[in-house]
N, C-alpha and C positions, 0 to 999 in steps of 0.2 A: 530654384527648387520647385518641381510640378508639386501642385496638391493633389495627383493622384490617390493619394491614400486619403482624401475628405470622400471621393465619388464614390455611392453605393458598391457594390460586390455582389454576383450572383448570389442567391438562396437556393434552396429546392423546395420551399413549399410550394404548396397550388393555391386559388385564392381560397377565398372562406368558403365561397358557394362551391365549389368543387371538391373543396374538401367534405363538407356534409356528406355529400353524393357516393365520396370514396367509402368511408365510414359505411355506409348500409350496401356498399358492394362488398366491402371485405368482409363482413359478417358470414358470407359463402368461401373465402378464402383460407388455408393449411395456414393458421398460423404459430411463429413463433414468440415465444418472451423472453425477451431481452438478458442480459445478465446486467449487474450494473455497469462494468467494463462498457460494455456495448453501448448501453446507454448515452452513458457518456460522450462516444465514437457516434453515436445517431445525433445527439443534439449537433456536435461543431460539424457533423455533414451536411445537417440541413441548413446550421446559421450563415454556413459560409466561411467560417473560421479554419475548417480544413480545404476549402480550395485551393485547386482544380480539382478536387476529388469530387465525381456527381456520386459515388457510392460506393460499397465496398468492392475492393480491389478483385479484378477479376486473376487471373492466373497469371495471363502475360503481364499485367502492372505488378503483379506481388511478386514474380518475377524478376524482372525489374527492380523494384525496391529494395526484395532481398540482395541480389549480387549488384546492384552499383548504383542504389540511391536514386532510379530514376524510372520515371512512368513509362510502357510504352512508346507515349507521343513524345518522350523529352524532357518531360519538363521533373523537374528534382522536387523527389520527396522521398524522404529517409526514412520514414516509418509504413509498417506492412499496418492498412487498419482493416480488417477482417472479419468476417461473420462466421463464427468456430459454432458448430454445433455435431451434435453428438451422430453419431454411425446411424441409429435409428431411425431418428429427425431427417435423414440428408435420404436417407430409403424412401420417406415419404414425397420428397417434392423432385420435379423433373424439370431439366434444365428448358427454359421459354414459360415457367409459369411464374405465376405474379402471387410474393405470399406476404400477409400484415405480420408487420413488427410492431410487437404491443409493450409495456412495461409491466412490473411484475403484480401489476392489481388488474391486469388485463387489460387495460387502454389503450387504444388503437395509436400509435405515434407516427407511422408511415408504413408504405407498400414498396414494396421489392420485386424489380423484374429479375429472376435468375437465369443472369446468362450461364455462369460457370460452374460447376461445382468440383473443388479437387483434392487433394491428398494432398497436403505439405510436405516436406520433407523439413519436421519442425529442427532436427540436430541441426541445418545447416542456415534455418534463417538464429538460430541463437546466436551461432559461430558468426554470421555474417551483420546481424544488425546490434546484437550486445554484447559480440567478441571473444564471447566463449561457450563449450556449451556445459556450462556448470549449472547445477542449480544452487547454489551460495545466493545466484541472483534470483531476486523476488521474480522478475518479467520471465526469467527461464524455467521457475519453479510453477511460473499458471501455465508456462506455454505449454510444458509435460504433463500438469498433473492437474491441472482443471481447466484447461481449451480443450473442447469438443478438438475432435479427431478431423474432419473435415468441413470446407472452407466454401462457404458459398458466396459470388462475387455476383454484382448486377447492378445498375445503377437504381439508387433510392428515390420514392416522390415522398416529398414530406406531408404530411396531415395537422400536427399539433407539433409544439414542441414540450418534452417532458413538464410535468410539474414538478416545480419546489416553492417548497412552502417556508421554506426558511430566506431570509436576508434578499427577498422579491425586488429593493428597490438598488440593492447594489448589484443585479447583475444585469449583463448589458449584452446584447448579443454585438457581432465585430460592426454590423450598420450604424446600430444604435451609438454605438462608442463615436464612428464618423461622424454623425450627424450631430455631436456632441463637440466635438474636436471644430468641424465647419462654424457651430453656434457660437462657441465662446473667442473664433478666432487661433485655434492653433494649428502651427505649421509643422513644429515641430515637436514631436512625442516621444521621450524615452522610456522604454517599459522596462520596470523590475520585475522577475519571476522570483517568488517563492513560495516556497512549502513549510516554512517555521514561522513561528512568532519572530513579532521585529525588535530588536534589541536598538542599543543605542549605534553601534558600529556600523549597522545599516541604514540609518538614520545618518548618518556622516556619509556614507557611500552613497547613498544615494541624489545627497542631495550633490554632492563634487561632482555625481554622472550628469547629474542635469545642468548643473553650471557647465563644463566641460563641452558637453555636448551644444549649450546653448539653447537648454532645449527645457519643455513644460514635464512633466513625471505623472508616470502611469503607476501603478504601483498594483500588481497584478497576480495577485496569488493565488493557487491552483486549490478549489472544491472539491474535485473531483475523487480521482483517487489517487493517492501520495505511495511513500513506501510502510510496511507493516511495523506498526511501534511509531507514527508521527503521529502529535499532536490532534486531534482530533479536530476538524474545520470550524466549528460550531467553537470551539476556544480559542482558535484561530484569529476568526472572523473581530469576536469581541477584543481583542488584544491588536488587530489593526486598527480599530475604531478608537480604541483608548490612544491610542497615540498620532490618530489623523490629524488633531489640532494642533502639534508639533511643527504640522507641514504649514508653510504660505498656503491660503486656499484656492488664491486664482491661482497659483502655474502646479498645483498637483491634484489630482483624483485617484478614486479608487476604485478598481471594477473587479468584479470573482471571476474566474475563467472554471468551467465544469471540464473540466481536461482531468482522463485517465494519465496519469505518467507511466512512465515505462521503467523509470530511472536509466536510460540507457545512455548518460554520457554524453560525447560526442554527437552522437546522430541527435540524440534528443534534443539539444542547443540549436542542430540546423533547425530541426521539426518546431522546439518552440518558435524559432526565430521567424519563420514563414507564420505562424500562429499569429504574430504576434504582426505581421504585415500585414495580413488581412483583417486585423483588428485598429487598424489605420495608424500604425504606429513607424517612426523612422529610425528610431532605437532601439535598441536592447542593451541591458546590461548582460554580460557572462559570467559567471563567476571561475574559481578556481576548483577543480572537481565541479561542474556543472550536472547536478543533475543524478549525481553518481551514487550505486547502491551500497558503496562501501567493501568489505573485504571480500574474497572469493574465500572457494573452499581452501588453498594454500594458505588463506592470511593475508593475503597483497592487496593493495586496491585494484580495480578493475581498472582503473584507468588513470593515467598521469594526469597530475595534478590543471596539465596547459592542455592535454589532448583536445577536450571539448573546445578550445578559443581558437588553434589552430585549424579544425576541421571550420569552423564558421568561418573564419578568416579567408579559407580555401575558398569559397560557393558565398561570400559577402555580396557581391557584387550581383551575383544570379539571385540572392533571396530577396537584397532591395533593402536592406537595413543594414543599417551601420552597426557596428559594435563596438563596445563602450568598454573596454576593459575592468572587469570589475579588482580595485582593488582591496588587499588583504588590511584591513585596518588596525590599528592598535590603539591603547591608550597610554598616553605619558603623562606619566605621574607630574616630571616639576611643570608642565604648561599646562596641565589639566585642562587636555586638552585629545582628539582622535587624530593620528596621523597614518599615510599608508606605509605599511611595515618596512617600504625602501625609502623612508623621506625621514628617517626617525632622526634629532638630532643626537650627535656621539656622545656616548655615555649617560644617555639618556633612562630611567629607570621604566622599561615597559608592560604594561598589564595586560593581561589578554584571559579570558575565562572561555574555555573552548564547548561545544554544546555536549561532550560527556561531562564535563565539568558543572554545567551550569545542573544538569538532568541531576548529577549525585547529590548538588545544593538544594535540589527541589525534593530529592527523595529526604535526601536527611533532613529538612528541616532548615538548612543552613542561611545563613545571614546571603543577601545578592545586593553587593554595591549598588549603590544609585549611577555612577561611573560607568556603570556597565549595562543596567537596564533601566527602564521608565518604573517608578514605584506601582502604575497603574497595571501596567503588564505584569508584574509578578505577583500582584494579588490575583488578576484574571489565573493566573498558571497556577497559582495556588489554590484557587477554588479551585479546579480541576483535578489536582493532581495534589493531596495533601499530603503531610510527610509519609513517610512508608509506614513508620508503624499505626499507621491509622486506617492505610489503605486495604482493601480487599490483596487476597490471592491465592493459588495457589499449588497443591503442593500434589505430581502427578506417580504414584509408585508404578513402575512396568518392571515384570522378571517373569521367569516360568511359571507353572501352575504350579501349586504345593513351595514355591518361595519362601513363602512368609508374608508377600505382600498386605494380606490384609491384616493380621495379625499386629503388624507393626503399627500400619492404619489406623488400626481401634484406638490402640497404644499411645499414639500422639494425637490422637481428638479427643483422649479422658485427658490428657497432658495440658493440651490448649484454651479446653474448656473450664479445666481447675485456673490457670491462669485469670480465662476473662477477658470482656472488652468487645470483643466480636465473635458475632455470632459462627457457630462452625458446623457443616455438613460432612457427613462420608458418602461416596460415591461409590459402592464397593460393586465388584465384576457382578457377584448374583443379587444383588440389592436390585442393581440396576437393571439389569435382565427378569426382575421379575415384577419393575414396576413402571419401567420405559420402552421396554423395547420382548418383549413377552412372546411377539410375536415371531421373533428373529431367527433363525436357526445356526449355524456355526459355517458358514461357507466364510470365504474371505471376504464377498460384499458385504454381508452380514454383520460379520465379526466388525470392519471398516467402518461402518453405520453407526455400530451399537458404540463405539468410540467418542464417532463424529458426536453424538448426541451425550454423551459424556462429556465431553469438551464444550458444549453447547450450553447445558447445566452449568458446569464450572465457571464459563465467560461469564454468565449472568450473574450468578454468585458472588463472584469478585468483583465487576462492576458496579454491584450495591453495597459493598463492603465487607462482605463474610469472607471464610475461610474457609476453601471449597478442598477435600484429600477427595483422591480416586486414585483406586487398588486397581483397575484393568490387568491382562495380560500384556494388551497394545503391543504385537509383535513386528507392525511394521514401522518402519522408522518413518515414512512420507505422511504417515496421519500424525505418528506424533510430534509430527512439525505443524501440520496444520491448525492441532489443538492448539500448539503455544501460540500460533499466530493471531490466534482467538481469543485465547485469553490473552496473550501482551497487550492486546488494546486496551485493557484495563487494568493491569495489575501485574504483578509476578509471577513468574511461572516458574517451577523448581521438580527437573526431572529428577527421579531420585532409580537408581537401576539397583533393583535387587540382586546382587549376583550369585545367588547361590548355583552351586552346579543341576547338572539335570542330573547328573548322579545321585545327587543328595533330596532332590525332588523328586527321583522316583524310589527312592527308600524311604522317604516318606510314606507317598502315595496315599495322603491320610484318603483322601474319595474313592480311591481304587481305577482313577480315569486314566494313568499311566499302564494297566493292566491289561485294562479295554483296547486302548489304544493301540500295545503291543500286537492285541489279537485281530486286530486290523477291526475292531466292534466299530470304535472310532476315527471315522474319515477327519483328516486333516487337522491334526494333534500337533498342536505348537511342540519343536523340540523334536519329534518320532518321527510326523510324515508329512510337516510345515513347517519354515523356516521362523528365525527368529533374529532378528536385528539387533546385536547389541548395541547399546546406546553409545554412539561415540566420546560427546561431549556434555555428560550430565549433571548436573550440580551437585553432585551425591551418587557415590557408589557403595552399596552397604554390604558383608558381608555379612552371615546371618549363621555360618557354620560353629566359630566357636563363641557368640557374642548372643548373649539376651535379648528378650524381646527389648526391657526396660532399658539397655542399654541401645540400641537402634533406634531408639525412636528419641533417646537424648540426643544423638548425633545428629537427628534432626532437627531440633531443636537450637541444637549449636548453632548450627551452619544456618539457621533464620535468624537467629538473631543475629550472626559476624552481616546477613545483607540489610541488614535494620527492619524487618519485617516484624518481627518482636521485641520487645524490649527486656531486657538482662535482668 
């Protein structure tokens, strides 16, 4: 067996002295700031961790990547990693110039020669690297609706690498991991990827991988960025350490990788598995759904449960790592004891708590076997994440003008705040317009804005524990996705779609803005001369035509408590 994987791997930084030099040269250069995606995608290009990549993929590699997994010159890489920035931005620089990539405090982190600058054709890299082009998936939902329009490729010189100020001693760039690997003597490295806290089940899988394999355990979970609604890294992090003393400490360690995912399945599997080669490692585990964002818009998973182990399987041999077949573990009650789900003995009584399972035990409150997790871990997950009725959230009204939206609003924060317990805010359309966003006028960026910053409110609100309502119109459906994706990071989010008619809203017309409208006073009038997205799948659809305010805003109240956000 070579120890190829102990000897160093290119980088791109320049040394220290060169880099000073670069620094008060770029001070003259168009620069760009990062997104944190990017971020991400600039550290593993400078550490090495994405080699042969010197830089973002120019046309012909993305190319390449996109229709069949492979660079230009050959060599296999399954992910497009790219410099997406906006139409304006890509106006400003010309392809042969050299522009600083800073992070978002303005920090100079590297310089960029651009060689290319081009226009994606983003429908067919969805189709071709994450199989479809739905937006159901997270990766297909930024690729549309928050990657810059155009793609600038060049090879990167590195300057710095990002700062983090969190968990400084456990991350290792893929040299460091080497030279660590050389020190203590190992030949052979099996890495687990993940993105959840580690339960007890993986604790059995992994240590069979490592036996199996014959091999020392890396244990390798992703900082960077996951999919929207995981765990937060920073609880993560402490929930791997609670349970590191589990592991023998000579044949396992633990290193953070700052990898953006993609969640994209199959390809992702090859892409970590090469990650994790240049990180000096001869294994990988795979799991079952590798990587995977869960259901599409139909309902289906995106991808078969084996897809990702077969695609590895395919290009095993080209990425230079083995794979470990990760298996599905269970626990059996009479040996009390973890077995893989094909080795179970017959008639054996099996337990299994599945991670929407474990998530409802953490919202309710509910009791979590020792069997099933470490007692150290579920306390870390519970200081995080306390029952639901303790937690912040919440609760987002969209319908016509003249609905009822606010009304009902008012309605259930006199309601909530008679209750008690936490504190609760209203977010109302002109509340908010007249103390956030003042300046704003009603075009669709506008209107989009004055949302985004609504949702922005709300995320915060909830993450401290209140009880955030907003009445908005919110008439497109893309923002008010992005709200919830904002707020799920902390809490609950509960669309509730006013459905009154616009018939009945414009008989209303308590304001008279349907009148205006008509008379063309008012440009683009949700309903008359702008579209309106009804909610497809909202947690609450209220009607408002023969039913009371008091009664609307009960059924609000219903429906929080059946999710345990209240209490009865």
């Amino acid at each position: 067996m070579s120890i190829a994987n102990l000897s160093p791997i290119p980088e791109l930084y320049v040394s220290y002295e060169s880099a000073q030099k670069l620094k008060v040269e770029a001070a003259q250069l168009t620069s760009h700031d990062l997104t944190p995606r990017q971020i991400c995608d600039l550290e593993l290009l400078m550490n090495g961790g994405f080699n042969p990549l010197k830089g973002f993929l120019t046309e012909k590699d993305y190319t390449g990547v996109v229709e069949n997994m492979r660079l230009a010159d050959g060599s296999l890489w399954p992910m497009p990693i790219t410099l997406d920035v906006s139409e304006d931005f890509a106006a400003k620089v010309e392809v042969g110039q050299d522009i600083a990539l800073r992070d978002q405090e303005g920090v100079i982190l590297a310089m960029m020669s651009v060689t290319d600058k081009y226009i994606p054709n983003k429908a067919r890299e969805a189709e071709m690297v994450f199989g479809a082009d739905d937006s159901a998936h997270p990766a297909v939902n930024y690729l549309h609706n928050q990657a810059g329009a155009v793609y600038l490729g060049g090879p990167v010189t590195g300057i710095q690498q990002p700062v983090h100020y969190d968990f400084k001693a456990r991350r290792d760039t893929p040299n460091e991991l080497r030279a660590y690997f050389r020190k203590v003597g190992w030949r052979k490295v099996v890495a687990f990827q993940t993105r959840n806290p580690l339960h007890r089940a993986h604790q059995e899988l992994t240590f069979r991988a490592a036996r199996e394999a014959q091999a020392n355990l890396l244990i390798h979970p992703v900082v960077g960025m996951t999919k929207p609604g995981d765990v937060d890294h920073f609880t993560r992090v402490r929930c791997y350490e609670a349970v590191l003393d589990q592991y023998p400490s000579s044949t396992t360690t633990m290193s953070l990788l700052n990898l953006a995912m993609r969640m994209a399945g199959p390809r992702e599997a090859v892409w970590h598995g090469l990650i994790r080669k240049n990180h000096g490692c001869t294994h990988f585990i795979v799991g079952r759904d590798h990587a995977g964002p869960g259901k599409n818009s139909a309902g289906q998973d995106f991808y078969g449960p084996y897809d990702a182990q077969d695609l590895f399987k395919t290009y095993e041999t080209e990425i230079g790592l083995e794979m470990v077949d990760f298996k599905h573990m269970v626990y059996v009650q009479e040996k009390a004891q973890y077995f893989p789900a094909d080795e179970v003995p017959e008639g054996a009584t099996v337990l299994d708590i599945s991670g929407t399972e474990l998530r409802r035990r953490l919202a309710e409150g509910l009791e979590i076997p020792e069997w099933f997790s470490f007692p150290q871990v579920v306390t870390e997950l519970r200081r995080t994440r306390p029952a639901r009725s303790k937690q912040g959230f919440t609760v987002f009204f969209t319908g016509f003008s003249g609905s009822g939206k606010s009304t009902i609003a008012n309605a259930l924060m006199v309601k909530l705040m008679e209750m008690g317990g936490r504190p609760v805010t209203l977010l109302d359309g002109d509340l908010v317009r007249k103390n956030l966003s003042s300046e704003l006028g009603f075009s669709k960026e506008h209107r989009d804005l004055n949302i985004r910053r609504i949702g922005y409110v709300a995320s915060e609100i909830t993450k401290n524990g209140g009880i955030a309502i907003c009445a908005p119109i919110a008439p497109y459906a893309t923002t008010r996705r992005a709200v919830r994706e904002d707020v799920e990071q902390f809490g609950a989010f509960l669309e509730i779609h006013v459905a009154t008619s616009l018939e009945e809203c414009e008989r209303r017309d308590r304001k008279g803005l349907y009148k205006l409208a008509r008379e063309g006073k008012i440009k683009e009038f949700t309903g008359i001369s702008d579209p309106y997205n009804v909610p497809e799948n909202p947690e609450l659809r209220i009607e408002t035509e023969n039913h009371d305010v008091d009664n609307c805003a009960h059924q609000v109240l219903l429906k929080l408590e059946s999710m345990g956000l209240i209490k009865g």
